[in-house]
C-alpha positions in Angstrom: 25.4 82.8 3.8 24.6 85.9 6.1 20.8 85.7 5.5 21.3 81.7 6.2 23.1 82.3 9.8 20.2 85.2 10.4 17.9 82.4 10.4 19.7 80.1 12.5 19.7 83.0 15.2 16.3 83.7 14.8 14.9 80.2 14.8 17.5 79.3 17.4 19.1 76.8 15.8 23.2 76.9 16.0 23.3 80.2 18.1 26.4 81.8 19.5 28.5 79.7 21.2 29.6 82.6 23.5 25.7 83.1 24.5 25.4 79.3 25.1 28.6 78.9 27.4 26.7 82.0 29.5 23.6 80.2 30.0 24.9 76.8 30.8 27.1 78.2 33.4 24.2 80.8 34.8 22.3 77.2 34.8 25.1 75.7 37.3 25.3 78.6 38.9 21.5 78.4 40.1 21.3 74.6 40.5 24.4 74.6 42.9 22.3 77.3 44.7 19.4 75.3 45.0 21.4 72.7 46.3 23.0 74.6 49.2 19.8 76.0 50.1 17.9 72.9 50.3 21.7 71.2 52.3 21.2 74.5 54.4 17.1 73.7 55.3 17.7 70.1 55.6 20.5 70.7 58.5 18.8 74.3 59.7 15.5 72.8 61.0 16.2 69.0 62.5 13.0 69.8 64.9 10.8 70.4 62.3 12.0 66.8 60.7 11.2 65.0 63.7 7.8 66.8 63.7 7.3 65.5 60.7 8.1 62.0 61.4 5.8 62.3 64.1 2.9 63.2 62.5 3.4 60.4 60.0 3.4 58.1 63.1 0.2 59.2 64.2 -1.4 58.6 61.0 -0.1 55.5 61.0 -1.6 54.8 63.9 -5.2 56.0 63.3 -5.1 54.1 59.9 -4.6 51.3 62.5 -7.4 52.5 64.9 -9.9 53.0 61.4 -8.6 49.9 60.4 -11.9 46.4 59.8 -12.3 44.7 63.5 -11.8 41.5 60.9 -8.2 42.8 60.0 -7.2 43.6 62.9 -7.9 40.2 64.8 -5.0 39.1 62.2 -2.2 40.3 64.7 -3.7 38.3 66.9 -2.5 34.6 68.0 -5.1 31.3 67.8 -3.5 28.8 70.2 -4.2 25.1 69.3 -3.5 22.7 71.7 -3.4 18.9 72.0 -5.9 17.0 74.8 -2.8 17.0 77.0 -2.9 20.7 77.5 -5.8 21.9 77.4 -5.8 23.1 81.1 -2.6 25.0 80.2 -4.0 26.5 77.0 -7.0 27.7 78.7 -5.0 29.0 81.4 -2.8 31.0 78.8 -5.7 32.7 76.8 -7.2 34.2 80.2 -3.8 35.5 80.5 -4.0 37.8 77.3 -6.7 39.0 74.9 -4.5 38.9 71.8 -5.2 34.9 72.4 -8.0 32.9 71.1 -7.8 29.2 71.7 -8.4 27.2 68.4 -10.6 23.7 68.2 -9.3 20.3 66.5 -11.3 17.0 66.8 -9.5 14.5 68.1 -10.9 11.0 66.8 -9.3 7.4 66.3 -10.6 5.3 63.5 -12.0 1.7 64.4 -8.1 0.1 64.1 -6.6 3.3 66.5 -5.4 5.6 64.1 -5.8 8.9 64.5 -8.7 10.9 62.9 -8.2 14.4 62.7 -10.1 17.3 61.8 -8.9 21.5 62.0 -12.6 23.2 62.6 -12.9 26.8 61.2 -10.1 26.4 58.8 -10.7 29.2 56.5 -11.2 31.8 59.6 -7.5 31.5 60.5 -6.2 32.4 57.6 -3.5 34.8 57.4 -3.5 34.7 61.1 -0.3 33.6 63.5 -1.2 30.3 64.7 0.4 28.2 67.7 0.6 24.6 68.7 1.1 23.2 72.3 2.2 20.2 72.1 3.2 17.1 74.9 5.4 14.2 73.8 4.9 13.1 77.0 4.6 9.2 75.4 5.4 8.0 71.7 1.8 6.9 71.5 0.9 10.7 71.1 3.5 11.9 69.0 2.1 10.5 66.0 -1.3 12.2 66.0 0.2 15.6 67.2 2.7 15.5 64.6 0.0 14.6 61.3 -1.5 18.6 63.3 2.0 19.7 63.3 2.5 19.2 59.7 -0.9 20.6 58.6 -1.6 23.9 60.3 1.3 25.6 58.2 -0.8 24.3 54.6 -3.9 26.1 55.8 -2.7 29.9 54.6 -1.8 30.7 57.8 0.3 34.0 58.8 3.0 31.9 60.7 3.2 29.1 62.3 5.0 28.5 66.4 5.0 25.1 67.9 5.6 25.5 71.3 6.9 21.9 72.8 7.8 22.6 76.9 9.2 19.2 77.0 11.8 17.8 75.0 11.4 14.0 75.8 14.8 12.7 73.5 16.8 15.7 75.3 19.4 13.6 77.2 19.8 10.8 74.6 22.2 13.1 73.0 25.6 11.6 72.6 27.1 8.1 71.4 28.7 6.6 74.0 29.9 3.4 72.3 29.2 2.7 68.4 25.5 1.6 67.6 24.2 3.9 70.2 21.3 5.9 68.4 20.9 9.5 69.5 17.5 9.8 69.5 17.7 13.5 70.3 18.7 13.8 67.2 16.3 12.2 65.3 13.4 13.9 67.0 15.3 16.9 66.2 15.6 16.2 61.9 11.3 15.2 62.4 10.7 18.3 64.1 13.1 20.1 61.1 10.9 19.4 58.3 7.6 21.3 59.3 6.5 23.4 56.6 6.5 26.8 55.4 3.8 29.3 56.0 2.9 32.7 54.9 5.6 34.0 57.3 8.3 31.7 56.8 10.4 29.8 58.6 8.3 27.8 61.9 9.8 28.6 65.3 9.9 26.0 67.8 10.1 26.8 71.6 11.3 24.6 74.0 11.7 24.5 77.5 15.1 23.8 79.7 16.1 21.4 77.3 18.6 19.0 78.0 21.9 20.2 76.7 21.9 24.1 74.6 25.0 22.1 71.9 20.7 20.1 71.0 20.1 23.5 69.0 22.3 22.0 66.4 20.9 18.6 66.0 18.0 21.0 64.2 18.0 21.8 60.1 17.7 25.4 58.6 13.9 25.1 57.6 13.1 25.6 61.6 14.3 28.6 63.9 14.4 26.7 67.3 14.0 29.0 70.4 15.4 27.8 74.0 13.4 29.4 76.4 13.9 28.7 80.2 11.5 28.6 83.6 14.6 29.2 85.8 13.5 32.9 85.9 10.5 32.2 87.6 11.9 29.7 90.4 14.1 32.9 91.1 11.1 35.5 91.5 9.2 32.8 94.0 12.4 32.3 95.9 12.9 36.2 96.1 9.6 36.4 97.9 10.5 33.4 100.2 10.3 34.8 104.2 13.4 33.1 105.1 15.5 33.7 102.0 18.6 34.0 103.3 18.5 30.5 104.6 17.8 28.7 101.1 20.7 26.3 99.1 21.0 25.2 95.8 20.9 22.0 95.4 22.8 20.0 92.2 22.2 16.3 92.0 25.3 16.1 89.7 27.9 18.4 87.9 25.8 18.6 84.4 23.1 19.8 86.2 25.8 22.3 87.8 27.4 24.0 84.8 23.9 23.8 83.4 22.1 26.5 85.8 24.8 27.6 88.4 25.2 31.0 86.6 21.3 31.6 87.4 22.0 31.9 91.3 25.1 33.6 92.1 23.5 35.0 95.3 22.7 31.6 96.7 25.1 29.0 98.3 25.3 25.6 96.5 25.5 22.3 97.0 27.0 19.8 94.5 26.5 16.1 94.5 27.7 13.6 92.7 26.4 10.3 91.2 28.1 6.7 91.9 26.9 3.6 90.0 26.7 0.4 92.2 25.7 -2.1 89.1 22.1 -0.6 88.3 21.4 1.6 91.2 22.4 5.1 91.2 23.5 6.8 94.4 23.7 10.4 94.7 26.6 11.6 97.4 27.0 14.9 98.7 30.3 16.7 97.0 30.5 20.2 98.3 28.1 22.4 100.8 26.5 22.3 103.7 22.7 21.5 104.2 22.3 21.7 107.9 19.8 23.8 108.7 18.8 25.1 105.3 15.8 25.4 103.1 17.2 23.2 99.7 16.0 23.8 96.9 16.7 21.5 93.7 17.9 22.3 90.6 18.2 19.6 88.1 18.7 19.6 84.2 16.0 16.9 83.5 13.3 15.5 86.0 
């Protein structure tokens, strides 16, 4: 037995127990100092971490500058546009460089319906494309919507439809049952563009009708309210006589709609009166005389 146990010791199998117990706890011993050492550099030196988070930004960024002219025109935005607006798409690409206008053929067939055509569709791949659209008549809407519908299925990045006007915007409500809310239904056709590369479409509209319209939209499109009120406020800051100028609202909607854009400016709020199918508009509150009015509707 003694000459078996010699050769457990010696081939280190079954050792002393005692001897193990010392290691394992000379083993803790030097991990737990590892750890405080590595606790105590980590906290010690918070400069030299930011240094190094520095220098990882700046290779990013030369990976970026070394980066194919071809790959890097995919950050980039091609802006298609309906005949409608092209004046305001050209407009917009001399504005930035990160814009390059794209080119659709707009064609009827003999019997009026459209016939379309996307040129260059394999170069935009992967890129972030944009529509301008106008439904400025139903006649249009048609033909811009079949473009709508098909820019998202060419492998594009992602896909914005930018739509300044929102036609259907004050046929919101149901004033009496059978009344169709056509806002709504442009809203659910609008809902079902599809997916690209990116995701989800955004849709930008302009000063839309009523902000509650954001709802009448499905989950399958991320609808963005932008506003040109901003603007009319920078040109009437440079105005000479600015101290003289009024707000004008033809009616209360058009009131709670915008009055919280021009605190610093008096107002003046009308009201509407029906007289069978004439509309007059009557002066509620202010005083014009002598002033430079300026009006501020919710719909033109």
């Amino acid at each position: 037995m003694k000459g078996c146990c010699t050769w457990k010791r010696c081939c280190g199998i079954g050792g002393d127990r005692k001897n193990t117990r010392v290691e394992r706890k000379g083993d803790k011993r030097r991990a737990t100092s590892f750890s405080r050492q590595n606790t105590w550099t980590r906290t010690a030196h918070p400069i030299q971490r930011e240094e190094t988070q520095g220098e990882k930004h700046l290779l990013e960024q030369d990976a970026l500058d070394d980066m194919n002219p071809s790959d890097r025109l995919r950050k980039d935005c091609v802006l298609f546009y309906c005949p409608e607006a092209e004046e305001l798409a050209k407009k917009i690409a001399r504005e930035s460089d990160c814009i390059e206008l794209g080119d659709i053929s707009w064609l009827k067939f003999s019997d009026g319906f459209p016939n379309l055509y996307v040129r260059n569709a394999l170069q935009i791949r992967n890129r972030h494309c944009a529509f301008l659209a106008s439904f400025h008549s139903p006649h249009v809407i048609f033909e811009q919507h079949s473009i709508i519908m098909a820019l998202p299925r060419l492998f594009i990045g992602s896909f914005t439809l930018v739509l300044p006007f929102f036609p259907t915007g004050t046929a919101e409500r149901m004033e009496d049952e059978g009344d169709i809310a056509t806002a709504h239904t442009l809203a659910r056709i609008l809902s079902h563009i599809p997916l690209s590369r990116g995701g989800l479409a955004s849709l930008v509209v302009f000063d839309i009708h009523a902000l509650q319209e954001r709802f009448y939209f499905g989950d399958s499109v991320h609808p963005y309210f932008a506003s040109g009120v901003p603007l009319l406020r920078q040109q009437l800051s440079r105005f000479e006589d600015k101290d003289n100028i009024v707000i004008a609202y033809p009616d209360e909607g058009a009131w709670k709609r915008f009055h919280f854009y021009f605190d610093y400016y008096p107002e003046l709020i009308c009201t509407k009166v029906r007289d069978g199918a004439k509309r007059i508009v009557r002066l509620k509150e202010g005083d014009p005389n002598k002033k430079h009015v300026v009006i501020v509707d919710d719909l033109v």
